[in-house]
Predicted model as a PDB file, atoms N, CA, C, CB and O in Angstrom, pLDDT in the B-factor column:
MODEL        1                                                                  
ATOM      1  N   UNK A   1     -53.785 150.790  43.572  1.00 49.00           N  
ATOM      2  CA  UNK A   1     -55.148 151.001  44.033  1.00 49.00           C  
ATOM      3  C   UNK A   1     -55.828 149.644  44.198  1.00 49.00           C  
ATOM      4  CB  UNK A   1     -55.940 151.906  43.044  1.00 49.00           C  
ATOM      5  O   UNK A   1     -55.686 148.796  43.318  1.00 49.00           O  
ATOM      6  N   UNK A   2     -56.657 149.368  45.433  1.00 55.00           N  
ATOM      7  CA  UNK A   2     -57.423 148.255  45.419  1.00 55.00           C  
ATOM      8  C   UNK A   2     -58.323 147.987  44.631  1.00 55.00           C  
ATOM      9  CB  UNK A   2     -57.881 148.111  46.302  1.00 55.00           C  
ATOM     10  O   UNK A   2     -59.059 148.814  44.093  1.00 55.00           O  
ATOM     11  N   UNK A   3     -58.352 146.562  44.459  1.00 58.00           N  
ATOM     12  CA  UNK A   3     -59.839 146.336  43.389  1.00 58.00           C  
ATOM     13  C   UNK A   3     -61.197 146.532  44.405  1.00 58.00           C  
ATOM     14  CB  UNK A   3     -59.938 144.374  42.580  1.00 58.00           C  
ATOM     15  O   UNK A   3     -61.461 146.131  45.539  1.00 58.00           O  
ATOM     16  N   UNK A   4     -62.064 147.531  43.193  1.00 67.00           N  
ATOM     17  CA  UNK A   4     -63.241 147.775  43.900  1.00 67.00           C  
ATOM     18  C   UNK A   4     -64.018 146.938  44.356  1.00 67.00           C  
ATOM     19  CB  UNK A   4     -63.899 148.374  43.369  1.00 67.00           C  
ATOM     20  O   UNK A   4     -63.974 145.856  43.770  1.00 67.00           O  
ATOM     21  N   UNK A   5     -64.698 147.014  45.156  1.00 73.00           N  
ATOM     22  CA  UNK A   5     -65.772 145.939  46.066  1.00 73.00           C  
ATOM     23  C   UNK A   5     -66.769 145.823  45.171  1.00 73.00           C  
ATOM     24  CB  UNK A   5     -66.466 146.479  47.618  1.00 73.00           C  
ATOM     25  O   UNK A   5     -67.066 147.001  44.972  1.00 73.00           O  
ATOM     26  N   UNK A   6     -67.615 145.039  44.372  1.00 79.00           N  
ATOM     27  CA  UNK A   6     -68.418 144.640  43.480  1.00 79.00           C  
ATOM     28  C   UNK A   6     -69.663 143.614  44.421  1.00 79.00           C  
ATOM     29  CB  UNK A   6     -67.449 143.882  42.273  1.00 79.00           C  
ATOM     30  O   UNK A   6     -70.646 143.126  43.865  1.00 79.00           O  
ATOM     31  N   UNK A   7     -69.365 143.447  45.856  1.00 80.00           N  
ATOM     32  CA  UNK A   7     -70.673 143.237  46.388  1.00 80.00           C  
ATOM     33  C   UNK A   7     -70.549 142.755  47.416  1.00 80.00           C  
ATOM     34  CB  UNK A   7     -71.506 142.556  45.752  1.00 80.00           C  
ATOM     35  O   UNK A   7     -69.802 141.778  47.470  1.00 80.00           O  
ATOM     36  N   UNK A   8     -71.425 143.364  49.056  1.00 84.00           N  
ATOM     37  CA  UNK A   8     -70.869 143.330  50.317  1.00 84.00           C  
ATOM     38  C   UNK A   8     -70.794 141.196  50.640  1.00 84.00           C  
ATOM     39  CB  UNK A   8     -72.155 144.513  51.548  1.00 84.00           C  
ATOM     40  O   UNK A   8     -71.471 140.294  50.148  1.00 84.00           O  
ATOM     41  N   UNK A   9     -69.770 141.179  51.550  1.00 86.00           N  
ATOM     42  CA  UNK A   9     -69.140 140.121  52.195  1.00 86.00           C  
ATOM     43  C   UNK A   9     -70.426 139.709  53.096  1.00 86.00           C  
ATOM     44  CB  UNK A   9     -67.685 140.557  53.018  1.00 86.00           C  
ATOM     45  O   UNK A   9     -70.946 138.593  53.074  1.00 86.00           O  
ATOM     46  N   UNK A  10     -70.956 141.083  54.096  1.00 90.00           N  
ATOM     47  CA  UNK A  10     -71.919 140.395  55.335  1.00 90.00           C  
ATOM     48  C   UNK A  10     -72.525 141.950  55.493  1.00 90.00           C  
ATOM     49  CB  UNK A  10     -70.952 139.514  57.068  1.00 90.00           C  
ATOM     50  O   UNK A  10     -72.037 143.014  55.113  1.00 90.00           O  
ATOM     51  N   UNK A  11     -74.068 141.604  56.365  1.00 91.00           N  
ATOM     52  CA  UNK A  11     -74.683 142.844  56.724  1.00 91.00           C  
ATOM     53  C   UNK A  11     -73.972 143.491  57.599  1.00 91.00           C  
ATOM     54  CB  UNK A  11     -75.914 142.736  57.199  1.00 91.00           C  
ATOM     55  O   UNK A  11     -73.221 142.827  58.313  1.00 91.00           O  
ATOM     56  N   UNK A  12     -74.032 144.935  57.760  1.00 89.00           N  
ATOM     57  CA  UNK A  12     -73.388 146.075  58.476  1.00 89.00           C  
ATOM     58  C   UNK A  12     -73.902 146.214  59.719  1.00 89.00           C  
ATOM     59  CB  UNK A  12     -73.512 147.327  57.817  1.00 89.00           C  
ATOM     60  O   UNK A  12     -73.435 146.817  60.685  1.00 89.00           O  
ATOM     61  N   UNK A  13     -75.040 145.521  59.588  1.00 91.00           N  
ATOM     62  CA  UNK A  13     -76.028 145.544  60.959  1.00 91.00           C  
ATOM     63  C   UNK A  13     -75.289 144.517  61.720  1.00 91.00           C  
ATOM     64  CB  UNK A  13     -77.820 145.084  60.745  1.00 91.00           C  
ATOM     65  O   UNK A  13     -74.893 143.429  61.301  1.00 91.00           O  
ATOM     66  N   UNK A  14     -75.126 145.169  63.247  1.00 92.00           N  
ATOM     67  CA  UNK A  14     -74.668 143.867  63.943  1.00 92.00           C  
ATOM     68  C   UNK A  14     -75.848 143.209  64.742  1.00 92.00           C  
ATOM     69  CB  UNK A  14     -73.430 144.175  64.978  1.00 92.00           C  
ATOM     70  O   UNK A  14     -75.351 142.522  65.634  1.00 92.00           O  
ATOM     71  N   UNK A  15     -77.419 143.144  64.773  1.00 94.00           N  
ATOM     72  CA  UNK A  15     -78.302 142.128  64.851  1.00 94.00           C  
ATOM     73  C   UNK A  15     -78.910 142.033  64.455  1.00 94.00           C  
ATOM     74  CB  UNK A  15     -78.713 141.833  65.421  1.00 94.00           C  
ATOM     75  O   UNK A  15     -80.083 142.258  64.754  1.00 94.00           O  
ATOM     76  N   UNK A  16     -78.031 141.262  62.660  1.00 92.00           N  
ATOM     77  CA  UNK A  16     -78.760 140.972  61.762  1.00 92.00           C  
ATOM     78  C   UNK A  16     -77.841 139.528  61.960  1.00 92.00           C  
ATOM     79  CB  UNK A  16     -78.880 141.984  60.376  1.00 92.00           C  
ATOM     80  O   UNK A  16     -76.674 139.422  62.338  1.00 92.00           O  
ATOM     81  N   UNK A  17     -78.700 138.591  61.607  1.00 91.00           N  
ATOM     82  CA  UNK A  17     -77.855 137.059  61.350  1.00 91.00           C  
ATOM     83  C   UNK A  17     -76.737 136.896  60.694  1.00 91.00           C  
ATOM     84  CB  UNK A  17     -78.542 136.120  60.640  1.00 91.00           C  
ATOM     85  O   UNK A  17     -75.816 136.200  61.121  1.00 91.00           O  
ATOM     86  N   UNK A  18     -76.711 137.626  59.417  1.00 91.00           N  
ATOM     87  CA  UNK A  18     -75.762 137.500  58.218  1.00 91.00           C  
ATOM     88  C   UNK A  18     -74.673 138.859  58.476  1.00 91.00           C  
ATOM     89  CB  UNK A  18     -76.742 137.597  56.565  1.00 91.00           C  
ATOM     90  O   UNK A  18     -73.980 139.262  57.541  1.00 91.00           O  
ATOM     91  N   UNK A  19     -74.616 139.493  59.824  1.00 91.00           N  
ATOM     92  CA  UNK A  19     -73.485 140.018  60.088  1.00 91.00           C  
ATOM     93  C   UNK A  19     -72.472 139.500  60.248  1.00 91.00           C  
ATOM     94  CB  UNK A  19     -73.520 140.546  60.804  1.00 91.00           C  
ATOM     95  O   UNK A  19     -71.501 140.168  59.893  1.00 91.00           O  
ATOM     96  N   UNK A  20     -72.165 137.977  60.893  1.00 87.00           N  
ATOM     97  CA  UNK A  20     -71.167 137.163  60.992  1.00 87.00           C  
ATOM     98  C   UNK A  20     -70.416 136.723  59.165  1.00 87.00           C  
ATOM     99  CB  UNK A  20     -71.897 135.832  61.936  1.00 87.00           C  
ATOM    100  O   UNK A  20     -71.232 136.231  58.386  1.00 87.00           O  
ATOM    101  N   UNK A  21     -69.674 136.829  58.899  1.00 85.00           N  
ATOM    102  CA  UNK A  21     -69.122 136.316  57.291  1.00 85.00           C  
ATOM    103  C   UNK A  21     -69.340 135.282  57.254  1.00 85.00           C  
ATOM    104  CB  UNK A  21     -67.733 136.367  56.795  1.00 85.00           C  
ATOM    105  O   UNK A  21     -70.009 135.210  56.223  1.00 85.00           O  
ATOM    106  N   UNK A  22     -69.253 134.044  57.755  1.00 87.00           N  
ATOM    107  CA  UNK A  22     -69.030 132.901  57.819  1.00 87.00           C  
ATOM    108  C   UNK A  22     -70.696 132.634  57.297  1.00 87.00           C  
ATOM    109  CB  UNK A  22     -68.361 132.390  59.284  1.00 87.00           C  
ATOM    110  O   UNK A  22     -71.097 132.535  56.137  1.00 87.00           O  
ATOM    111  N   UNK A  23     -71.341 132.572  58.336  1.00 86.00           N  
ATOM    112  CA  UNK A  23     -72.679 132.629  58.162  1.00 86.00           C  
ATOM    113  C   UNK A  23     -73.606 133.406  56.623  1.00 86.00           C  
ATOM    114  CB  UNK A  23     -72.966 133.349  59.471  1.00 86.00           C  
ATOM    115  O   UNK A  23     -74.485 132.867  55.951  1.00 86.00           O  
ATOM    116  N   UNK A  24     -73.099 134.579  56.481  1.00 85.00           N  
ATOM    117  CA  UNK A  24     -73.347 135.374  54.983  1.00 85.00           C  
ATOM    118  C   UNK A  24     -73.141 134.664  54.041  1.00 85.00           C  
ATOM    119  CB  UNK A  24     -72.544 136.525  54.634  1.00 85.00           C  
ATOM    120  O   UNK A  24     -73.994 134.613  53.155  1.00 85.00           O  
ATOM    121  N   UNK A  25     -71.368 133.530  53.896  1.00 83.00           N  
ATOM    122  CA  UNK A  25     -71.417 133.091  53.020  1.00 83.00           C  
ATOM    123  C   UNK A  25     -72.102 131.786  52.418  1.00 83.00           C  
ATOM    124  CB  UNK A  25     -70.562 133.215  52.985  1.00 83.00           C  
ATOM    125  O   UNK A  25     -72.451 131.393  51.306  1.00 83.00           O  
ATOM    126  N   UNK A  26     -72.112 131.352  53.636  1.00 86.00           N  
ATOM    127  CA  UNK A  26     -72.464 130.184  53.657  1.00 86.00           C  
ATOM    128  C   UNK A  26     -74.399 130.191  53.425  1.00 86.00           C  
ATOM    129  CB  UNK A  26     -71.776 129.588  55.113  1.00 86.00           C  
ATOM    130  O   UNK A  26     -75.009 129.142  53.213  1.00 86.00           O  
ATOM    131  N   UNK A  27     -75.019 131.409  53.511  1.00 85.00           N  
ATOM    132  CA  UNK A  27     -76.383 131.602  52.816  1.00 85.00           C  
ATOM    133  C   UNK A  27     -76.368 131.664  51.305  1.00 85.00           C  
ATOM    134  CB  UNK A  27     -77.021 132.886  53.289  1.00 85.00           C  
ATOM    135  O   UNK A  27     -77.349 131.312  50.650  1.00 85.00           O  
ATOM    136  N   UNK A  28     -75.247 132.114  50.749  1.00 83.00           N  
ATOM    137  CA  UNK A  28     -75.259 132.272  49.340  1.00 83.00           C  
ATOM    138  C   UNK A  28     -75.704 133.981  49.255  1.00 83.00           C  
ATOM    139  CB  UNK A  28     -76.421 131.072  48.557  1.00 83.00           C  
ATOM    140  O   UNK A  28     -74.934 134.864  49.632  1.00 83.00           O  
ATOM    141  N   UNK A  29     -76.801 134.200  48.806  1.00 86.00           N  
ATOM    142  CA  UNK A  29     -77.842 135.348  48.441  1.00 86.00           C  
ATOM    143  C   UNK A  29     -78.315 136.131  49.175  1.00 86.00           C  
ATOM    144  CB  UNK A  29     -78.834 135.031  47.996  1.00 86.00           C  
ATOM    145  O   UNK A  29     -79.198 136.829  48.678  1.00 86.00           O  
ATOM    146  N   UNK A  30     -77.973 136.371  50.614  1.00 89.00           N  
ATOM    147  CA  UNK A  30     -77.905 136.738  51.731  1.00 89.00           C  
ATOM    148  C   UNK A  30     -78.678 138.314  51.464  1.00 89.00           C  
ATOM    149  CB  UNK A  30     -76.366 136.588  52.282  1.00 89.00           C  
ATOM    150  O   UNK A  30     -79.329 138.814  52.380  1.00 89.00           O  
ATOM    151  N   UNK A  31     -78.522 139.056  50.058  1.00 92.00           N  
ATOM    152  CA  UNK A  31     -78.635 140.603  49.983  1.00 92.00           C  
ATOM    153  C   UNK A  31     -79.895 140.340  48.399  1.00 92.00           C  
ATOM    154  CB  UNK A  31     -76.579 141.673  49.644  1.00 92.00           C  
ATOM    155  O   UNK A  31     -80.060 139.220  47.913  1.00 92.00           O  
ATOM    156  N   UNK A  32     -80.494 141.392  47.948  1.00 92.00           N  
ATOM    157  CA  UNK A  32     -80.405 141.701  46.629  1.00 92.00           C  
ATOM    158  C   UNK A  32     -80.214 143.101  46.227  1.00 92.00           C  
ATOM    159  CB  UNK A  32     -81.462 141.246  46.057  1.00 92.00           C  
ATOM    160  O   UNK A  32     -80.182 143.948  47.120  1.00 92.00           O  
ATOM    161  N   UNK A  33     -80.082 143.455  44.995  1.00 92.00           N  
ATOM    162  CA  UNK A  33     -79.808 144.750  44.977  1.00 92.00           C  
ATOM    163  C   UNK A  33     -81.031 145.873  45.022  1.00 92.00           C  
ATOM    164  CB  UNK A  33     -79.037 144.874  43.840  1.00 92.00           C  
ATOM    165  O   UNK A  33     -82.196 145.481  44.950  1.00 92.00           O  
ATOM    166  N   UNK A  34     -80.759 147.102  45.129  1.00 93.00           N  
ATOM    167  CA  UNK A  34     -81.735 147.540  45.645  1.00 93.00           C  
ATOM    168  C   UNK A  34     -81.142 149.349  45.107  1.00 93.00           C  
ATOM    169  CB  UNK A  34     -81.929 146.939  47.409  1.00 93.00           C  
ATOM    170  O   UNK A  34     -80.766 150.279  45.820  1.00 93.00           O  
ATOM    171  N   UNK A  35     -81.255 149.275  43.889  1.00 93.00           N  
ATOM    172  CA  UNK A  35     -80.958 150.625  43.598  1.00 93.00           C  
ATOM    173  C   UNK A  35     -79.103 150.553  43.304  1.00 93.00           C  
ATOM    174  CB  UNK A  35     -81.548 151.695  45.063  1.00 93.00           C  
ATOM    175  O   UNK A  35     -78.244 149.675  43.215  1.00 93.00           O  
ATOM    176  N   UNK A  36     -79.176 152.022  43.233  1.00 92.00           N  
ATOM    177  CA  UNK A  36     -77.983 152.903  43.004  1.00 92.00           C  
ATOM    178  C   UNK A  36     -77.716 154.686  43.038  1.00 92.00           C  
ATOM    179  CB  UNK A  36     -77.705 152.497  41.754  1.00 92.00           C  
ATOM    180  O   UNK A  36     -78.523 155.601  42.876  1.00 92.00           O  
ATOM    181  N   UNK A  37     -76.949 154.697  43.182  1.00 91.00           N  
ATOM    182  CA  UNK A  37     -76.418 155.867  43.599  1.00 91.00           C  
ATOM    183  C   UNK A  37     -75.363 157.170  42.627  1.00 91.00           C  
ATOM    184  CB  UNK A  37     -75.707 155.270  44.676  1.00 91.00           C  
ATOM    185  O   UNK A  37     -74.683 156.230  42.216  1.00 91.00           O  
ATOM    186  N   UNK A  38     -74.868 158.085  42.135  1.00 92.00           N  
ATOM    187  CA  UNK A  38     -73.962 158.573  41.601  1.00 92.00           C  
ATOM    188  C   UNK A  38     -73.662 159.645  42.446  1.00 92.00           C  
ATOM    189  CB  UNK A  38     -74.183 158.809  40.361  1.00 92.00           C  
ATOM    190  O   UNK A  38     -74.434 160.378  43.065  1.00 92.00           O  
ATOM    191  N   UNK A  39     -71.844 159.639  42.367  1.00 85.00           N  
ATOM    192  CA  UNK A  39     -71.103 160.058  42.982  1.00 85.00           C  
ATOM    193  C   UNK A  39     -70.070 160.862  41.984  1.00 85.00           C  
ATOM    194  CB  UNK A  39     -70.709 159.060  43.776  1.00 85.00           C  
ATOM    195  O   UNK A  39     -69.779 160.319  40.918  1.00 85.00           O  
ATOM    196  N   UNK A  40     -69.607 161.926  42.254  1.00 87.00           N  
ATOM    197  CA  UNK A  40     -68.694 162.820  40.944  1.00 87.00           C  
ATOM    198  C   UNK A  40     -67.518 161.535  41.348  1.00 87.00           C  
ATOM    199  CB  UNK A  40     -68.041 165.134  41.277  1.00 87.00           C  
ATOM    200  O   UNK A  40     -67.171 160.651  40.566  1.00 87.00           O  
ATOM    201  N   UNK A  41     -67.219 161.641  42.222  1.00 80.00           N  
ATOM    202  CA  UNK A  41     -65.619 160.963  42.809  1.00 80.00           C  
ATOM    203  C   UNK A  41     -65.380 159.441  42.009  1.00 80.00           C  
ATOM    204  CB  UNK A  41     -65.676 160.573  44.899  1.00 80.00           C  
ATOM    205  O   UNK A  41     -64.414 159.335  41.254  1.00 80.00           O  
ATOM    206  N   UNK A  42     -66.293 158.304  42.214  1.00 80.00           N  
ATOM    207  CA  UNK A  42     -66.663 156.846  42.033  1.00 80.00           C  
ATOM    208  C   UNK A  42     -67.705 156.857  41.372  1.00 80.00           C  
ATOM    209  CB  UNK A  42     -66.873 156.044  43.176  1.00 80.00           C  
ATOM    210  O   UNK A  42     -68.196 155.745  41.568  1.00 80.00           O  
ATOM    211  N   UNK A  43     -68.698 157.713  40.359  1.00 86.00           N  
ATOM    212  CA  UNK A  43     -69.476 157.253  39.385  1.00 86.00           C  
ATOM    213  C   UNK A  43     -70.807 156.852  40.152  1.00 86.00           C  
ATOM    214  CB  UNK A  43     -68.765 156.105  38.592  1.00 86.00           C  
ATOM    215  O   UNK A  43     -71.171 157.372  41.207  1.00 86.00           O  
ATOM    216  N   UNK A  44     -71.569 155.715  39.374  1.00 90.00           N  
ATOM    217  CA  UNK A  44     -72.260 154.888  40.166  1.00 90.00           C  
ATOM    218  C   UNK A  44     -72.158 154.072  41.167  1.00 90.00           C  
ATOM    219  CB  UNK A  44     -72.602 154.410  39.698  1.00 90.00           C  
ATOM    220  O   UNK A  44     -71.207 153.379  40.805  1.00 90.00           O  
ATOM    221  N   UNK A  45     -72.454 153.713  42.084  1.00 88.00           N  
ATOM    222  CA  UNK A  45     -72.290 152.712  43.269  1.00 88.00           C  
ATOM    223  C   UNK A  45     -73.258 151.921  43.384  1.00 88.00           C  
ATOM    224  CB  UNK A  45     -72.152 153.251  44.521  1.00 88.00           C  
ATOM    225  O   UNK A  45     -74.327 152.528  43.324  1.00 88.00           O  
ATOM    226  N   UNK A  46     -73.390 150.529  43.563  1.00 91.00           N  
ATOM    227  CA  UNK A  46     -74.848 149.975  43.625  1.00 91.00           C  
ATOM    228  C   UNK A  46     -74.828 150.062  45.075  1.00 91.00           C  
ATOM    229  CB  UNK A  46     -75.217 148.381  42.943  1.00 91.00           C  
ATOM    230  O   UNK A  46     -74.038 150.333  45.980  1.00 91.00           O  
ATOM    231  N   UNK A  47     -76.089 149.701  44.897  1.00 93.00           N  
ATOM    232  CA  UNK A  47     -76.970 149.682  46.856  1.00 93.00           C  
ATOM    233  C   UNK A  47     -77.255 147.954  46.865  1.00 93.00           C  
ATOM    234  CB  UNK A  47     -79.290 150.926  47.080  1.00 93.00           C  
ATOM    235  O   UNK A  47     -77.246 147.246  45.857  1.00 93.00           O  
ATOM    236  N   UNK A  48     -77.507 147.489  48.279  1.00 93.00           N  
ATOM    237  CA  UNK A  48     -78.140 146.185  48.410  1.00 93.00           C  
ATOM    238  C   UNK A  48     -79.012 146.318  49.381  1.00 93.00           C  
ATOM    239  CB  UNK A  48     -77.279 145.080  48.672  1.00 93.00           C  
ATOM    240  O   UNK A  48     -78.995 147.432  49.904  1.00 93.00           O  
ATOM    241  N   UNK A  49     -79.758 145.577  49.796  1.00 95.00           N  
ATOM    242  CA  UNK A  49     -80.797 145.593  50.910  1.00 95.00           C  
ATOM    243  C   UNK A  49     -80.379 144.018  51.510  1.00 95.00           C  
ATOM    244  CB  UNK A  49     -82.640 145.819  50.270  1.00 95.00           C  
ATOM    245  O   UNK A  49     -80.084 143.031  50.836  1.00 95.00           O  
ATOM    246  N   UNK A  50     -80.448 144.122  52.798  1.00 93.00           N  
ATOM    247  CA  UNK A  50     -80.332 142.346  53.268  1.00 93.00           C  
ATOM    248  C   UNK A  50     -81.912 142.165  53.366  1.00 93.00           C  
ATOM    249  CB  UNK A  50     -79.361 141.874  55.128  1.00 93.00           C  
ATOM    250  O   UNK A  50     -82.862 142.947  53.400  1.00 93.00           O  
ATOM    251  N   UNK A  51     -81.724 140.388  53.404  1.00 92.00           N  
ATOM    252  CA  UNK A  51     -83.051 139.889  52.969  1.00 92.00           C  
ATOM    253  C   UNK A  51     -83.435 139.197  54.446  1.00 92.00           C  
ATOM    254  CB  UNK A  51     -82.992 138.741  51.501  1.00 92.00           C  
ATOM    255  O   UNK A  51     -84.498 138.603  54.627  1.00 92.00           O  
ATOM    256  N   UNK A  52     -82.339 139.375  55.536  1.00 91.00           N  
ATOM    257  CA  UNK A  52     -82.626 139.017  57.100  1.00 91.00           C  
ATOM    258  C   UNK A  52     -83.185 140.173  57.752  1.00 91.00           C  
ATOM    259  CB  UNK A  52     -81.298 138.589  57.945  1.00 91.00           C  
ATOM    260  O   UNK A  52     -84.154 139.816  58.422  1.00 91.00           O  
ATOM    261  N   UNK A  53     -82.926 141.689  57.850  1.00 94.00           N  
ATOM    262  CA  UNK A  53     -82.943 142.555  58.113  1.00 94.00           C  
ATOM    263  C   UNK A  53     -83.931 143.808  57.218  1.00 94.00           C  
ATOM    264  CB  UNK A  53     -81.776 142.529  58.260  1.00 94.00           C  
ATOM    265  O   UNK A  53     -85.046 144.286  57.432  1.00 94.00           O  
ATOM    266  N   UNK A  54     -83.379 143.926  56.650  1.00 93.00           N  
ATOM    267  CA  UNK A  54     -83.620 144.964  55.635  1.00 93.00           C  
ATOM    268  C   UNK A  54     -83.090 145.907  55.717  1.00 93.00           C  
ATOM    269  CB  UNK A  54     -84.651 145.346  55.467  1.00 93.00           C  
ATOM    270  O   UNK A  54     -83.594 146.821  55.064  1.00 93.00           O  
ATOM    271  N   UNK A  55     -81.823 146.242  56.523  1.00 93.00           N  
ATOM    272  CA  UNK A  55     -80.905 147.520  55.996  1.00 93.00           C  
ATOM    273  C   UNK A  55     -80.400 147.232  54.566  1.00 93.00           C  
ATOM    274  CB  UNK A  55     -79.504 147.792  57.000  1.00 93.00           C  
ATOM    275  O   UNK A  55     -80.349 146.111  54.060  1.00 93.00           O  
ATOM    276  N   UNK A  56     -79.986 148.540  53.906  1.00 93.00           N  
ATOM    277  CA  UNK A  56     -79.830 148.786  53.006  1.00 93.00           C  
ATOM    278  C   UNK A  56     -77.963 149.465  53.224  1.00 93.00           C  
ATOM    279  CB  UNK A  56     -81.137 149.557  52.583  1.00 93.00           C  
ATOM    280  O   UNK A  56     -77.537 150.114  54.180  1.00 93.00           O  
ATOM    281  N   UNK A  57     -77.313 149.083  52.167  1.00 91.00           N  
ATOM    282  CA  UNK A  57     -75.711 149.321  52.166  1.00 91.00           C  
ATOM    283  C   UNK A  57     -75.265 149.836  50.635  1.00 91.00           C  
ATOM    284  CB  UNK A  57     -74.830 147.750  52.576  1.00 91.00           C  
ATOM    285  O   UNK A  57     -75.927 150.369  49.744  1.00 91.00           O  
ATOM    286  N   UNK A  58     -74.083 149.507  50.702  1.00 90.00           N  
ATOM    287  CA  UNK A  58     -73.799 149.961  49.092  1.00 90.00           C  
ATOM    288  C   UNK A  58     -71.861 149.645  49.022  1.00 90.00           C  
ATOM    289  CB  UNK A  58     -74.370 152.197  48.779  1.00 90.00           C  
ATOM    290  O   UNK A  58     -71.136 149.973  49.961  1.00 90.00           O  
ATOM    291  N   UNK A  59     -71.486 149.175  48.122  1.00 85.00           N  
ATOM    292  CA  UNK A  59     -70.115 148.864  47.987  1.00 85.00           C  
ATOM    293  C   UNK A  59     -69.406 150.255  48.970  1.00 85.00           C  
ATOM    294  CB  UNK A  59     -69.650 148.777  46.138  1.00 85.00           C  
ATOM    295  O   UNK A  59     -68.481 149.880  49.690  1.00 85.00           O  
ATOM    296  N   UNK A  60     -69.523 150.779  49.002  1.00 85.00           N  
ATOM    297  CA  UNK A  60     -68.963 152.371  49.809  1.00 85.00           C  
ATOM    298  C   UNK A  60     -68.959 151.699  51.259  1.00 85.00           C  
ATOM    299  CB  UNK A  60     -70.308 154.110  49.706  1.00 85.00           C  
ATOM    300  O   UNK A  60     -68.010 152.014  51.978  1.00 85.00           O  
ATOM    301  N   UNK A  61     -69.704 151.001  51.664  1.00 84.00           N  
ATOM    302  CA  UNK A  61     -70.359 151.066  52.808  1.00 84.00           C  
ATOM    303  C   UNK A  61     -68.971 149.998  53.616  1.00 84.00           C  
ATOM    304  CB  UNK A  61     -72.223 150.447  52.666  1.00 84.00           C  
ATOM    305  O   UNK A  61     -68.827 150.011  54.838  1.00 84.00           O  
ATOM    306  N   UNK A  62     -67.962 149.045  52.582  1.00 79.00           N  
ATOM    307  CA  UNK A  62     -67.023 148.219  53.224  1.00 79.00           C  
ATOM    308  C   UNK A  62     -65.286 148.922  52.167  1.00 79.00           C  
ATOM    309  CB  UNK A  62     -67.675 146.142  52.940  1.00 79.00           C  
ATOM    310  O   UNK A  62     -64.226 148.418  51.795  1.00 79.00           O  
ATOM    311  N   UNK A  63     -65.873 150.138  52.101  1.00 76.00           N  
ATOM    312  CA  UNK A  63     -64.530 150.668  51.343  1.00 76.00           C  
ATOM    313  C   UNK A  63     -63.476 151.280  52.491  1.00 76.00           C  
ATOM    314  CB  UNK A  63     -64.961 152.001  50.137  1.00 76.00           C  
ATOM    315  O   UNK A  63     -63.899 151.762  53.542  1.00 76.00           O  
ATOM    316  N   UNK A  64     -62.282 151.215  52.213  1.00 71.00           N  
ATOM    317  CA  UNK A  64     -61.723 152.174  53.791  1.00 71.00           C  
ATOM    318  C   UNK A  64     -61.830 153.531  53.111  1.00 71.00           C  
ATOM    319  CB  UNK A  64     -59.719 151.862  54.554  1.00 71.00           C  
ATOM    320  O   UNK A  64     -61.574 154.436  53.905  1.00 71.00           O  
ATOM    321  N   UNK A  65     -62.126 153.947  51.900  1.00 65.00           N  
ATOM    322  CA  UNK A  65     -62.049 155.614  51.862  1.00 65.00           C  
ATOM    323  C   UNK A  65     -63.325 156.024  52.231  1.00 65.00           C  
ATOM    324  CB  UNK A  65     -61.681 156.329  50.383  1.00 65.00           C  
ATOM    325  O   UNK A  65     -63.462 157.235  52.405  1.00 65.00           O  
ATOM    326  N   UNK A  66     -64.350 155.264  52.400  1.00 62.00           N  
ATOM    327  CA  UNK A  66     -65.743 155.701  53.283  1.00 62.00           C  
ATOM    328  C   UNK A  66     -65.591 156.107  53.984  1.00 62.00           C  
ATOM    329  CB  UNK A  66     -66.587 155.083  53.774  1.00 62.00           C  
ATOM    330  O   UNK A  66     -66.048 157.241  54.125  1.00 62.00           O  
ATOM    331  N   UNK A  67     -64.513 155.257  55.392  1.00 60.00           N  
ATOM    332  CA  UNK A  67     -64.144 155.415  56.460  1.00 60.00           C  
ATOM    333  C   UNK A  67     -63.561 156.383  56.776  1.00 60.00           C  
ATOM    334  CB  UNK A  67     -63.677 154.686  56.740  1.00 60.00           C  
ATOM    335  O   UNK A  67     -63.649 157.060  57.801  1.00 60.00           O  
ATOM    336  N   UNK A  68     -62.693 156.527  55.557  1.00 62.00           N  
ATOM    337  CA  UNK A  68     -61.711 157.982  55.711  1.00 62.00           C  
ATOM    338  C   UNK A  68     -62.350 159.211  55.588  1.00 62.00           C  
ATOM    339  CB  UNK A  68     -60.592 158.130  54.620  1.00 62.00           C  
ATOM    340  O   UNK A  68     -62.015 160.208  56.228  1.00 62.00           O  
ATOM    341  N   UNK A  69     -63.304 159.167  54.745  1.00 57.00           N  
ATOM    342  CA  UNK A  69     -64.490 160.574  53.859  1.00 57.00           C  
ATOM    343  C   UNK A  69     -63.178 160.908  52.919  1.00 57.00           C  
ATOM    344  CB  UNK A  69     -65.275 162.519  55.170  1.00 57.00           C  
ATOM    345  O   UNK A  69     -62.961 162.096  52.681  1.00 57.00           O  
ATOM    346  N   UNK A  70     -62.332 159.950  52.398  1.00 49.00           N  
ATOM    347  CA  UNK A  70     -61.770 160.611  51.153  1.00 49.00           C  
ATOM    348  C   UNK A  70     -62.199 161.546  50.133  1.00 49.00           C  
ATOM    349  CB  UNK A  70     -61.504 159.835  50.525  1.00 49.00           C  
ATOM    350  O   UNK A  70     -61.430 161.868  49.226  1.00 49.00           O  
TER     351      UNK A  70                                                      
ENDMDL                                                                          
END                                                                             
C-alpha cells in the first residue's frame, strides 16, 4: 500500500499560480489548513485552502483511489 499523502504538492485549480509544482514548491507555504473531514473508509482527512486562490482540497483530492471512488 502507498504511503498516505500528508499534504498537497500544488493547487488543483489550473488558474491558480501554484498549480504548476515547481512553482508550489518553490513558495514554501503555498496552502494552510483549513479543517477536516471523517470518512468510515480513511478516518480523518485534513482539508487545505490555497492562499493564491482559495480553493479548498484535502489529501483525497491527489490520492488515485479518489480517482477510482474506491
Amino acid at each position: 500500500m502507498p504511503d498516505p499523502i500528508l499534504y498537497p504538492e500544488f493547487c488543483p485549480n489550473p488558474q491558480c499560480p501554484y498549480y504548476d509544482r515547481a512553482t508550489a514548491q518553490a513558495a514554501g507555504m503555498w496552502y494552510k489548513p483549513h479543517g477536516r473531514f471523517y470518512t468510515q473508509c480513511r478516518g480523518w482527512i485534513p482539508r487545505f485552502r490555497c492562499r493564491g486562490c482559495g480553493r479548498t482540497c484535502s489529501t483525497q483530492t491527489f490520492s488515485l483511489h479518489y480517482w477510482t471512488h474506491r
